[in-house]
C-alpha positions in Angstrom: 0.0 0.0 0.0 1.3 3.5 -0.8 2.5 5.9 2.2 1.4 9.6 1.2 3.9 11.7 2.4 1.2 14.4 2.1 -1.5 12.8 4.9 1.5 12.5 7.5 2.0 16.1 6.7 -1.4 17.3 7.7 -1.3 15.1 10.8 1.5 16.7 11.9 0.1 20.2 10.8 -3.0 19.4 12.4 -1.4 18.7 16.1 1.0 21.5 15.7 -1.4 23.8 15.3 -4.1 22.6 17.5 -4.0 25.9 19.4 -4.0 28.4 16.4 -6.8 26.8 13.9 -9.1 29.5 13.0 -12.6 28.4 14.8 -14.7 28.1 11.3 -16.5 25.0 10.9 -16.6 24.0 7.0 -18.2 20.6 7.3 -20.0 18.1 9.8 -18.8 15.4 7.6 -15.4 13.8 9.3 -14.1 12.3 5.3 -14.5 15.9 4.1 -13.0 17.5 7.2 -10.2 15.3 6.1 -10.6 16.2 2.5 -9.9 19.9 3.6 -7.2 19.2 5.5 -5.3 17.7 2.7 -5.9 20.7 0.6 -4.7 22.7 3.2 -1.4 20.6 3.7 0.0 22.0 -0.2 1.0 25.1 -1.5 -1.9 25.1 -4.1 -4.4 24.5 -1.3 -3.1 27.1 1.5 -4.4 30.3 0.2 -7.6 28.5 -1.1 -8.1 27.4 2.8 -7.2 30.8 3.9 -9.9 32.5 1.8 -12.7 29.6 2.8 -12.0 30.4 6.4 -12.4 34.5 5.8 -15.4 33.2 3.5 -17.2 30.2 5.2 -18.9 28.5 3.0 -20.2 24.9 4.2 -19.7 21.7 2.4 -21.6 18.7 2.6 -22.8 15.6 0.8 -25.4 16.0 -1.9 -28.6 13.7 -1.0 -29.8 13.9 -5.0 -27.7 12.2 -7.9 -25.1 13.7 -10.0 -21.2 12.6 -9.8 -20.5 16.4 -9.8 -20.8 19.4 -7.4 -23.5 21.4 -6.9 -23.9 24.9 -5.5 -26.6 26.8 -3.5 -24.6 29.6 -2.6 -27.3 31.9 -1.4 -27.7 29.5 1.7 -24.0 29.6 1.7 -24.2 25.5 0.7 -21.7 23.2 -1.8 -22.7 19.7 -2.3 -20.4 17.0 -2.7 -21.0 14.0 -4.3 -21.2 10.5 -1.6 -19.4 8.6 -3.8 -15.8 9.9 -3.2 -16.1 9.1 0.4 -13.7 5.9 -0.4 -10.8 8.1 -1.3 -9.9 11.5 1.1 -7.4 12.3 -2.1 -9.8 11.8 -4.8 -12.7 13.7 -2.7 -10.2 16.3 -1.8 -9.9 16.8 -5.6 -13.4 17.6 -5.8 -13.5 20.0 -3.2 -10.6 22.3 -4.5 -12.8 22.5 -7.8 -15.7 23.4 -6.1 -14.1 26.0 -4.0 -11.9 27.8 -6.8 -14.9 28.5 -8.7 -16.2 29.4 -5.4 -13.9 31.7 -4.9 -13.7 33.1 -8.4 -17.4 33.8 -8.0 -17.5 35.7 -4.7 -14.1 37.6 -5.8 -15.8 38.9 -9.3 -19.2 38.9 -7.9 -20.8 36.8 -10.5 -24.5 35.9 -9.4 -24.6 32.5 -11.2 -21.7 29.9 -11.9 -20.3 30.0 -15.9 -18.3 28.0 -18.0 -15.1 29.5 -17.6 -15.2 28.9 -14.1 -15.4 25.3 -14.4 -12.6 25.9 -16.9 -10.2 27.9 -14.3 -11.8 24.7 -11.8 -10.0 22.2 -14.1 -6.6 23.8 -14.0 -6.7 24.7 -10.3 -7.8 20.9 -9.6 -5.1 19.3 -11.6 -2.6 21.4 -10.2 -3.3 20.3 -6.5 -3.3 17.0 -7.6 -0.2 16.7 -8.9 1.1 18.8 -5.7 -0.8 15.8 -3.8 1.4 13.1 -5.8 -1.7 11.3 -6.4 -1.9 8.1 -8.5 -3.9 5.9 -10.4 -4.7 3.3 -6.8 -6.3 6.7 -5.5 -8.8 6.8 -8.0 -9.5 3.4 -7.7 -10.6 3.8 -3.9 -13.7 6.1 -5.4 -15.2 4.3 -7.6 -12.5 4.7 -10.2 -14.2 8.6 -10.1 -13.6 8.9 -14.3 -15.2 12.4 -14.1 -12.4 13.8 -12.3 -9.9 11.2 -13.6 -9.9 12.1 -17.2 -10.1 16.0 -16.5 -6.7 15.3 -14.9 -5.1 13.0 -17.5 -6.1 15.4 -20.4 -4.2 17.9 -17.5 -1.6 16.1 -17.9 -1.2 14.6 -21.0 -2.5 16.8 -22.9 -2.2 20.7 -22.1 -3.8 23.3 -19.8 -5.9 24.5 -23.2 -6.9 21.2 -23.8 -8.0 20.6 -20.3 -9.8 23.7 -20.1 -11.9 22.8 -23.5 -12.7 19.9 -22.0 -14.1 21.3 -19.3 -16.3 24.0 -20.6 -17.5 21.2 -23.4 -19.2 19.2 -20.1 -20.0 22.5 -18.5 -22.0 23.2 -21.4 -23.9 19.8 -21.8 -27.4 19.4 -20.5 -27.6 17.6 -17.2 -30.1 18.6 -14.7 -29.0 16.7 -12.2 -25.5 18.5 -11.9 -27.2 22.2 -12.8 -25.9 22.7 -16.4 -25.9 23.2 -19.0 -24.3 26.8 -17.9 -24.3 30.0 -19.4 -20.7 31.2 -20.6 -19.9 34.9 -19.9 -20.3 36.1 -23.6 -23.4 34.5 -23.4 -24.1 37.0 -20.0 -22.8 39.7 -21.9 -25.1 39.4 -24.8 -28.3 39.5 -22.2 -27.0 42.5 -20.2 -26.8 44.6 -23.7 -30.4 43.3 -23.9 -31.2 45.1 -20.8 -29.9 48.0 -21.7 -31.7 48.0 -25.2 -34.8 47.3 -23.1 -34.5 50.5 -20.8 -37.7 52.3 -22.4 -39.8 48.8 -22.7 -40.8 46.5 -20.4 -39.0 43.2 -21.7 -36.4 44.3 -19.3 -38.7 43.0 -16.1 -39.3 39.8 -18.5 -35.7 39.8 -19.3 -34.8 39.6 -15.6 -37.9 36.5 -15.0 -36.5 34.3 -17.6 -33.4 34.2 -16.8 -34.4 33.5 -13.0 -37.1 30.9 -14.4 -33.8 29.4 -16.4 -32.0 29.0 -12.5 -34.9 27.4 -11.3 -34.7 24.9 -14.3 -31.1 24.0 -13.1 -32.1 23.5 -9.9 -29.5 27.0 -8.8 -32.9 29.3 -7.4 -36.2 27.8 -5.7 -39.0 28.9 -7.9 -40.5 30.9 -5.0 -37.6 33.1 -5.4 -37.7 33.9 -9.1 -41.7 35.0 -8.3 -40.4 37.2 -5.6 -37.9 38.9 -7.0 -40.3 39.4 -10.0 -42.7 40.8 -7.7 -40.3 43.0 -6.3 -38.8 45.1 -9.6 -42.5 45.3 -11.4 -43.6 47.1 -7.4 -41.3 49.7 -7.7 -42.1 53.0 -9.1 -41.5 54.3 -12.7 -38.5 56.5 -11.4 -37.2 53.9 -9.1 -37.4 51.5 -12.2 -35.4 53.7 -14.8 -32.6 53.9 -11.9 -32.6 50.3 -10.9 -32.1 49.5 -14.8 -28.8 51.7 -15.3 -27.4 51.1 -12.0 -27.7 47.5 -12.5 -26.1 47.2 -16.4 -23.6 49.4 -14.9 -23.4 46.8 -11.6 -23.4 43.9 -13.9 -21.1 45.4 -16.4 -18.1 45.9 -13.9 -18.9 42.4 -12.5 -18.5 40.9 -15.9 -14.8 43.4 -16.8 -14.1 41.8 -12.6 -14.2 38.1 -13.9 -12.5 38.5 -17.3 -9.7 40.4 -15.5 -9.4 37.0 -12.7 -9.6 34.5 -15.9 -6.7 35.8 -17.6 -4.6 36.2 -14.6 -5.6 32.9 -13.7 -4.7 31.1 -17.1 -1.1 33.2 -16.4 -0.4 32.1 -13.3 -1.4 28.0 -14.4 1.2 28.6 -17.0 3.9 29.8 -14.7 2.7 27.1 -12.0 3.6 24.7 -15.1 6.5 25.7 -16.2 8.0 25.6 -12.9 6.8 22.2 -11.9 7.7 19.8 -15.2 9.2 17.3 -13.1 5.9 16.4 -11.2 4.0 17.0 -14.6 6.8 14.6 -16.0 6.0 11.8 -13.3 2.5 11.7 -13.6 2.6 11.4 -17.3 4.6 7.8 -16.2 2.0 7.2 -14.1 -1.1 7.8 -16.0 0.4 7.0 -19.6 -2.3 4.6 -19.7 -5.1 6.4 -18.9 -8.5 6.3 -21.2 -9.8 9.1 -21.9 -12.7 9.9 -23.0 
């Protein structure tokens, strides 16, 4: 059986620094607990853990089916899926996915998850596996967990680009039961010209409806909160309206210029990460050479 230098690691971190752990509660689950800790225990992981403890979010296992995560970030909720539970490594994967585009959300302000986060996702998940020094045994503890197993090989054998296509091709396929397909942001920025266009009309309160009745098809926004917040814009006055429709193209606008900024510094910074890091890249190109792909 293989030793991972990187569980001793957290151990030790863990009773080191018994004293000094921030008191923010992530989880009631003990596997992701564990999960977190692991993240926690690499370079890649340590700011991520940082921000999640300034920016609590709590993650727990999804009750529904899907072998992907799933986010209800207005109860300040991440779902897991139960079936990594075999493997802390493989499940610790997951999580660092989840919480990048978690982070890339609350940092740009975004309102509903896109495509390119799952892209930047991708990058930020392969990188802390191969900072893990996971291999192919790992997976096998899961379930063989392909979904996250082939993201990493293309990772790896492939190229960042590659892996990032990859991603936003599955972001973009229909499946209800893991909230997608999503929308990509030039898809956003298309709708939020509509609003504007829509400033002297009132398709801009059935602009804002459909795309809430589009969240609650996802599963991303209860239905009684798409008829409320529908309720809400059409009750405010005419004057109130016209400013509530500039102040929130200009809102979403800067939002939008927000993410683009963090998804070009992010693909930089995966480039540099890789560039500096061939040899591990190099080893787990041994060690997956025979991955399938698919």
């Amino acid at each position: 059986m293989k030793n991972h230098p990187v569980l001793l690691i957290a151990a030790l971190a863990l009773a080191g620094c018994a004293g000094t752990r921030p008191d923010v509660r992530l989880t009631s689950e003990p596997s992701i607990e564990r999960a977190l800790d692991i993240i926690a225990s690499v370079p890649e992981g340590r700011t991520l853990m940082k921000f999640l403890h300034k920016n609590p979010v709590r993650f727990e296992y999804s009750n529904t089916a899907g072998l992907c995560h799933k986010f209800a970030l207005k109860r300040g909720q991440i779902f897991m899926p139960a079936d990594y539970k075999g493997s802390d490594l493989v499940l610790a994967l997951a999580i660092a996915r989840a919480a990048q585009i978690y982070r890339l959300s609350a940092q740009s302000g975004l309102e509903e998850i896109i495509s390119e986060e799952e892209e930047l996702g991708a990058l930020f998940q392969a990188r802390i596996a191969l900072d893990i020094n996971l291999v192919t045994a790992d997976f096998k503890k899961a379930g063989g967990a392909p979904e996250i197993k082939t993201d990493f090989c293309t990772y790896v054998l492939e190229s960042s680009r590659y892996a990032m296509a990859q991603a936003r091709k599955e972001a973009l396929t229909p499946d209800a039961d893991c909230q997608r397909p999503l929308e990509t942001l030039e898809n956003q920025r298309v709708w939020l010209e509509k609003t504007r266009k829509a400033i002297n009309d009132e398709t801009f309160y059935q602009l804002l409806y459909e795309r809430d009745l589009a969240r609650v098809k996802k599963g991303s926004m209860p239905a009684s909160e798409a008829m409320k917040r529908d309720a809400a814009v059409r009750a405010l006055p005419t004057y109130e309206v016209y400013r509530f429709q500039r102040t929130f193209y200009d809102d979403q606008n800067e939002v939008f210029k927000r993410f683009a900024r963090l998804y070009a510094a992010e693909v930089a910074r995966d480039a540099a990460w890789r560039a500096s890091h061939q040899a591990e890249i190099d080893r787990a190109r041994t060690e997956f050479s025979d991955c399938n792909m698919r």
